[in-house]
C-alpha positions as CSV (number, residue, x, y, z in Angstrom):
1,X,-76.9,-18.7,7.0
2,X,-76.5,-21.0,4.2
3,X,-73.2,-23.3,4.5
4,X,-71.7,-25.5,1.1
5,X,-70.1,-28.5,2.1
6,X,-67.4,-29.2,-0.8
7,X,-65.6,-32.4,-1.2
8,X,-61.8,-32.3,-3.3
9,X,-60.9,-35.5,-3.8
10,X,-62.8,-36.7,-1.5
11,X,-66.6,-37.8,-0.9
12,X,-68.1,-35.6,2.2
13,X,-69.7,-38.1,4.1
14,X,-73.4,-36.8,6.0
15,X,-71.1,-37.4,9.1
16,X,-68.6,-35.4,8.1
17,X,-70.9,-32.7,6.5
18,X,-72.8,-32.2,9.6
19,X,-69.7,-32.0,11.8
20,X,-68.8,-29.3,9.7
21,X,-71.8,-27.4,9.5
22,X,-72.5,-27.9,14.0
23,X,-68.3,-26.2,13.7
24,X,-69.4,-23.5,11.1
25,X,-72.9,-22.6,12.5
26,X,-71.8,-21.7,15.7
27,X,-70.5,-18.5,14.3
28,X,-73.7,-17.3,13.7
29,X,-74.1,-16.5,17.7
30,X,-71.3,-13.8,17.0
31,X,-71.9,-12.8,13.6
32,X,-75.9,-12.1,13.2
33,X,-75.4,-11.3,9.4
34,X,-73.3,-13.9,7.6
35,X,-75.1,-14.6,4.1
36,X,-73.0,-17.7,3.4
37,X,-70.1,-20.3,4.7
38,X,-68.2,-22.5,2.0
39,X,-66.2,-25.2,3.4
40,X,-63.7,-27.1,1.2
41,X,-62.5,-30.6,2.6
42,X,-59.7,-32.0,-0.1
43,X,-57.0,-34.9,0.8
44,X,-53.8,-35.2,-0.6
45,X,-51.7,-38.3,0.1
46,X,-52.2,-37.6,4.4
47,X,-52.7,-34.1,4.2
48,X,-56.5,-33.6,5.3
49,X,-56.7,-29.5,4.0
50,X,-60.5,-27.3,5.4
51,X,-61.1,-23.7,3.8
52,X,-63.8,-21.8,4.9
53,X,-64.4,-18.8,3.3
54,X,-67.2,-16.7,5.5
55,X,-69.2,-13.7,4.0
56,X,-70.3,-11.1,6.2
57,X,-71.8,-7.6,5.1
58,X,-69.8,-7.8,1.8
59,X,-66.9,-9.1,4.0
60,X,-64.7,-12.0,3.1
61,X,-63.4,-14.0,6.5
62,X,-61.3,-16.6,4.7
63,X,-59.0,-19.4,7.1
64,X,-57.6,-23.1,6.0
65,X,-55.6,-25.3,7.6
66,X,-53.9,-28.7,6.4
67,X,-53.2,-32.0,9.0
68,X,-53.0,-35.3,9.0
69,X,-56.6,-36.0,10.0
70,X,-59.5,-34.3,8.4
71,X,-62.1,-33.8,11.7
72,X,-58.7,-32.1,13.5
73,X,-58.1,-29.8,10.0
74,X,-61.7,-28.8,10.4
75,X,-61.3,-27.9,14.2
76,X,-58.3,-26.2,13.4
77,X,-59.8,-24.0,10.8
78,X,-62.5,-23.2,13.1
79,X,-59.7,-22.0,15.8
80,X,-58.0,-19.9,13.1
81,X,-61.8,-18.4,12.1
82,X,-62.9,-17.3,15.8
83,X,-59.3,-15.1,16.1
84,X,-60.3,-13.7,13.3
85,X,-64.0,-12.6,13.7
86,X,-62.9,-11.5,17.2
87,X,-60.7,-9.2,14.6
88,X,-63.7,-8.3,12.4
89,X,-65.7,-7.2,15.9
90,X,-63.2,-5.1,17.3
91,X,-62.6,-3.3,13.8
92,X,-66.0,-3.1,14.1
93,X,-66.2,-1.5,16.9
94,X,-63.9,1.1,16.5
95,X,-65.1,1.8,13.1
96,X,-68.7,1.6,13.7
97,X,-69.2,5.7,12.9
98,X,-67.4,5.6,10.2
99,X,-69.6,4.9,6.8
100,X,-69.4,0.9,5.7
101,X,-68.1,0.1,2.5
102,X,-68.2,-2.9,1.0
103,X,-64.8,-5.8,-0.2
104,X,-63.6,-5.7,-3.4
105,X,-62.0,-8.1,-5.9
106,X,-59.2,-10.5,-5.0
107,X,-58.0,-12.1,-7.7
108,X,-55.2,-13.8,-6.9
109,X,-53.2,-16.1,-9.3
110,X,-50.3,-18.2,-8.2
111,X,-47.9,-18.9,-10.4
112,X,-45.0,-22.1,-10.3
113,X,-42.9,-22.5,-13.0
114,X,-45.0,-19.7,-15.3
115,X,-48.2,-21.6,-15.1
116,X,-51.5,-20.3,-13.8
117,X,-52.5,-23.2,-10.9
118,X,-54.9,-21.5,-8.9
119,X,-57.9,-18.7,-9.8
120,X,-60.3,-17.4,-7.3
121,X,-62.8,-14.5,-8.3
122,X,-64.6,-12.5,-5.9
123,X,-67.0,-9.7,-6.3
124,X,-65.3,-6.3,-6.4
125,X,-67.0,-3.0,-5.1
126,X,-65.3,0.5,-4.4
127,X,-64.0,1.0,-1.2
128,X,-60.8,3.0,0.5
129,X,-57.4,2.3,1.0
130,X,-57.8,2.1,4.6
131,X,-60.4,-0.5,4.1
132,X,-58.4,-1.8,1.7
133,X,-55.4,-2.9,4.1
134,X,-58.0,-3.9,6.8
135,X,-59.7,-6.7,4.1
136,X,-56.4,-7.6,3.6
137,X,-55.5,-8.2,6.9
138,X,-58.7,-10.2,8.2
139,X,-58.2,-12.6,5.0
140,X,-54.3,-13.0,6.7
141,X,-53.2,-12.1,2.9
142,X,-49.8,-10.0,2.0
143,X,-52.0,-8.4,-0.7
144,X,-55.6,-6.9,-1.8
145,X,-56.8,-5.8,-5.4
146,X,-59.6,-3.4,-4.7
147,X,-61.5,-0.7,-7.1
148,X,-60.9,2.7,-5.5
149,X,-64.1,4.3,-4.1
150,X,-63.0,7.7,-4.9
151,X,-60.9,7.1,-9.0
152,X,-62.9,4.6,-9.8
153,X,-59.3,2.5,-10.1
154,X,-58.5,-0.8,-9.8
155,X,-55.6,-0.2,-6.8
156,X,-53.8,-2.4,-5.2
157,X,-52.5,-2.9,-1.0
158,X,-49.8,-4.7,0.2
159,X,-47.8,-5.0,3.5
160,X,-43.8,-4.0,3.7
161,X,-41.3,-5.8,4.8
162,X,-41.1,-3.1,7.4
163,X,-44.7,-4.0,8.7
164,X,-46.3,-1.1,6.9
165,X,-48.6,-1.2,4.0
166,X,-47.9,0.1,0.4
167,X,-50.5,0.9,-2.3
168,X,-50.4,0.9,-5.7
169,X,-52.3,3.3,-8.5
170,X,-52.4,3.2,-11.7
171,X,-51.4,6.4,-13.9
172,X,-53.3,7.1,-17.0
């Protein structure tokens, strides 16, 4: 597995790299097939902020957490990752006979005040709607833009107020 210590702000230390990579690495007990780990560290004022983004099998596992101390924001985001591979096993699991598809784009862009102030790119491959919502829920998002395996469409999931999940299709 190949982790990417990033610094924001902030100069990673070799202390602080390997700390992050001994938190990160252990992963690879549970998940044999992770191709990379990318782990943002950026301060703020106080706030210490960790991102990992984990890919697995085409998979995004994505977690971050911000505090007031950057070792605890690291061990944080490591508590937030394990609930949510133990998620990506069990779905897994009861979708191991069903035929693996790959994640699709996410291209989110939040907007204050009519400006653009964040851009992340992913690389987007067909995949169901069913997927779909269960991407979106191991990335902890309220929505996922995905190219539909079956139109060829770029779709998009989200969840309901109501705890259910819409989708959205384009009409030609």
């Amino acid at each position: 597995m190949k982790i990417v210590v990033n610094g924001r702000h902030l100069e990673v230390t070799p202390a602080l790299k390997s700390y992050a990579e001994e938190k990160i690495g252990k992963f690879e007990k549970y998940l044999s097939n992770i191709t990379e780990a990318t782990v943002t560290i950026s301060v703020e004022k106080y706030r210490h902020k960790a991102e990992v983004l984990i890919k697995v099998n085409g998979a995004l596992i994505q977690a971050e957490s911000v505090t007031s101390e950057v070792y605890s924001a690291i061990d944080e985001v490591v508590e937030k990752l394990e609930k949510q591979v133990v998620k990506y096993k069990e779905r897994l699991k009861t979708h191991r006979k069903v035929e693996k598809r790959t994640v699709g784009e996410v291209h989110e862009k939040h907007t204050e005040h009519g400006r653009i102030i964040k851009h992340k790119r992913f690389d987007m491959k067909p995949m169901g709607a069913e997927e779909a919502v269960h991407q979106m829920d191991l990335l902890d998002k309220d929505f996922f833009v995905f190219v539909n395996d079956i139109s060829g469409d770029i779709n998009v999931v989200y969840r309901r107020k109501d705890n259910n999940y819409g989708l959205i299709e384009p009409v030609k």
